[in-house]
N, C-alpha and C positions, 0 to 999 in steps of 0.2 A: 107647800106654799111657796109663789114664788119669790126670788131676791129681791125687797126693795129696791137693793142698789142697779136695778136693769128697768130701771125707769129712766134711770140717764141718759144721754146716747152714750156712743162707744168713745167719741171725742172728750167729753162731759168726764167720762169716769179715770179716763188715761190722765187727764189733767188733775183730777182728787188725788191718784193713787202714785201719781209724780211727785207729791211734795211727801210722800213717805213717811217722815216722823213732825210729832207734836213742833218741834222749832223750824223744820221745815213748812207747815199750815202757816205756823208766825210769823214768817217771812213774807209768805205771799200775800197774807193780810196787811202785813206792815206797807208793803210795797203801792197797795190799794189805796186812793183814796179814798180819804173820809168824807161824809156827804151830811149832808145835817136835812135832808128830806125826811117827812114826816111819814116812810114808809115803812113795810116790812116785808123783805124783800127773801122768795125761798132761797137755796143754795142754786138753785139753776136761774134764777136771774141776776142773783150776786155773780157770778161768774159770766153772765153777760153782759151785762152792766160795768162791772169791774168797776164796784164803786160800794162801798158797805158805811152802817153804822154799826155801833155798839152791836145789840142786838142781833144784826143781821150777819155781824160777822163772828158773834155765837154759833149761828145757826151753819152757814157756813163751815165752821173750825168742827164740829157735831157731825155735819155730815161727812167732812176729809178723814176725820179721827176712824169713822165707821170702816170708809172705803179701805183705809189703813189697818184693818181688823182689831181694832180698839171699840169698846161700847159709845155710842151717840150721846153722851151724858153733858148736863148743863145745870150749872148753878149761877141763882139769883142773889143779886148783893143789895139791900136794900139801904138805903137813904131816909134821911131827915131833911126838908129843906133842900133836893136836891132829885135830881132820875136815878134810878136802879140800874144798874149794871149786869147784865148777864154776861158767862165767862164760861167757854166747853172746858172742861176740866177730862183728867185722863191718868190714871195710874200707871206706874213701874216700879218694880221692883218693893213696892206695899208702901209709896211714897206717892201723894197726889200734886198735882203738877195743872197748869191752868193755860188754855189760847186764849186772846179775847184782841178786839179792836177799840179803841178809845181815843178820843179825842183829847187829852189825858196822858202824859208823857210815861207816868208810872200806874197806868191802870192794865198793862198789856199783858206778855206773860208770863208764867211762874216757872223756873225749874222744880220736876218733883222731886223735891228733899222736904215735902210737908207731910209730915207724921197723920195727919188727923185735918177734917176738913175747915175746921174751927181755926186750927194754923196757917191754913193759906188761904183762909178769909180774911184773919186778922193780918197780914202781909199787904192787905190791900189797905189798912186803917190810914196810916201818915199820907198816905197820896191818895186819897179818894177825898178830896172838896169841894164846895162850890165858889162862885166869882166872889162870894163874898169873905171868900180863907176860912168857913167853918169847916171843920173835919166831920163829914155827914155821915160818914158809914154807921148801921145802926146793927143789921140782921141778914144771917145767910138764912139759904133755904135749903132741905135737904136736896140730892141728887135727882134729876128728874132725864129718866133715859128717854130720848124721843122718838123712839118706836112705838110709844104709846100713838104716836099721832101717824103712824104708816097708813092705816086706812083712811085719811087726809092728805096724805099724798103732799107730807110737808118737806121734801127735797125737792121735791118738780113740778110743783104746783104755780099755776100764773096767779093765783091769787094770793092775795095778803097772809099774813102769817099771825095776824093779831088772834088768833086762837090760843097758839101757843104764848100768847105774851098774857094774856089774858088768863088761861089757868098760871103762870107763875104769881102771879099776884092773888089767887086762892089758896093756897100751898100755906103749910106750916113753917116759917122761919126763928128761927132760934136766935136770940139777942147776944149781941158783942160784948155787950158794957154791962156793968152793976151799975143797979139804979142811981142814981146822982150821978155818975160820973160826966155822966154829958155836959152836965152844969160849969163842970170846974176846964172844961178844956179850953185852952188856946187859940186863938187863928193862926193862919200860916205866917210866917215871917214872909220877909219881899222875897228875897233869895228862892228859897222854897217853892213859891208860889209862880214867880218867873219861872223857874226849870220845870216845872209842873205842867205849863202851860206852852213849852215849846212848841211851835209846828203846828200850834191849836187851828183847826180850822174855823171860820169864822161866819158871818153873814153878810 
């Protein structure tokens, strides 16, 4: 079978397999502007574009991780009152560890020193809100590698990618909170919620 990853061109893959490690992807995402169009853009038009959301720069950080000989894997962070959040997540040394783009000062990424993926979901809890300071985060989902979707041709594909967004919202997601808890939480203080929203891109 041959290499997904030689659907790139040779420019396309020297540029994945240049940012090397997980905080090296971070970077380059970081450096990316945030875009707030309603798309869903493969890793080869994020990289032409040079321009990602959430989402996209999942997808993205998924396909750099691969090129980097790390598995393609992606976990969904679900909300109340609030969008989902997907995050390429990646292991070392039996510690998991998270890429992601966000519009969101502390939604980005994880060093792996998380035991268990319950733990650097819950990592996302105090900084994942909505404009209105509720702490939305509700449910992870388990790991979903995306090689499932190779025969879709979802690294170089000119088309939309809402396939993939569309089975995460089918998947089994596991809850954060013991019931009631949600009732009894807090909104954000100003403080909080200003450094939260640093840099926020707007409309």
């Amino acid at each position: 079978m041959a290499n997904p990853l030689d659907a790139f061109t040779p420019a396309e893959l020297r540029k994945l397999r240049s940012l090397k490690t997980p905080y090296g992807i971070q970077r380059f995402l970081d450096d990316m502007p945030y875009h707030l169009a309603d798309t869903s853009f493969s890793p080869r038009l994020v990289l032409r574009e040079n321009t990602s959301h959430c989402f996209e720069g999942a997808m993205l950080g998924a396909a750099a991780l691969r090129a980097n000989s790390y598995p393609a894997l992606v976990l969904d962070l679900e909300a109340e009152h609030d969008t989902d959040h997907v995050i390429a997540i990646y292991k070392e040394h039996d510690h998991w560890g998270a890429i992601a783009k966000s519009n969101y000062t502390g939604c980005r990424y994880r060093e792996p020193v998380y035991r268990t993926l319950r733990e650097l979901a819950l990592s996302y809890f105090e900084v994942y809100f909505n404009l209105r300071r509720e702490r939305t985060l509700r449910t992870f989902s388990r790991p979903v590698n995306l090689k499932r979707f190779d025969n879709k041709n979802w690294m170089t594909t000119e088309e939309p990618l809402w396939f993939i967004a569309e089975y995460l919202f089918t998947i089994h997601h596991t809850p954060l909170l013991e019931p009631g808890l949600a009732k009894k939480l807090h909104r954000l203080d100003d403080r909080s919620f200003r450094a939260g929203c640093l840099g926020r891109a707007e409309k």
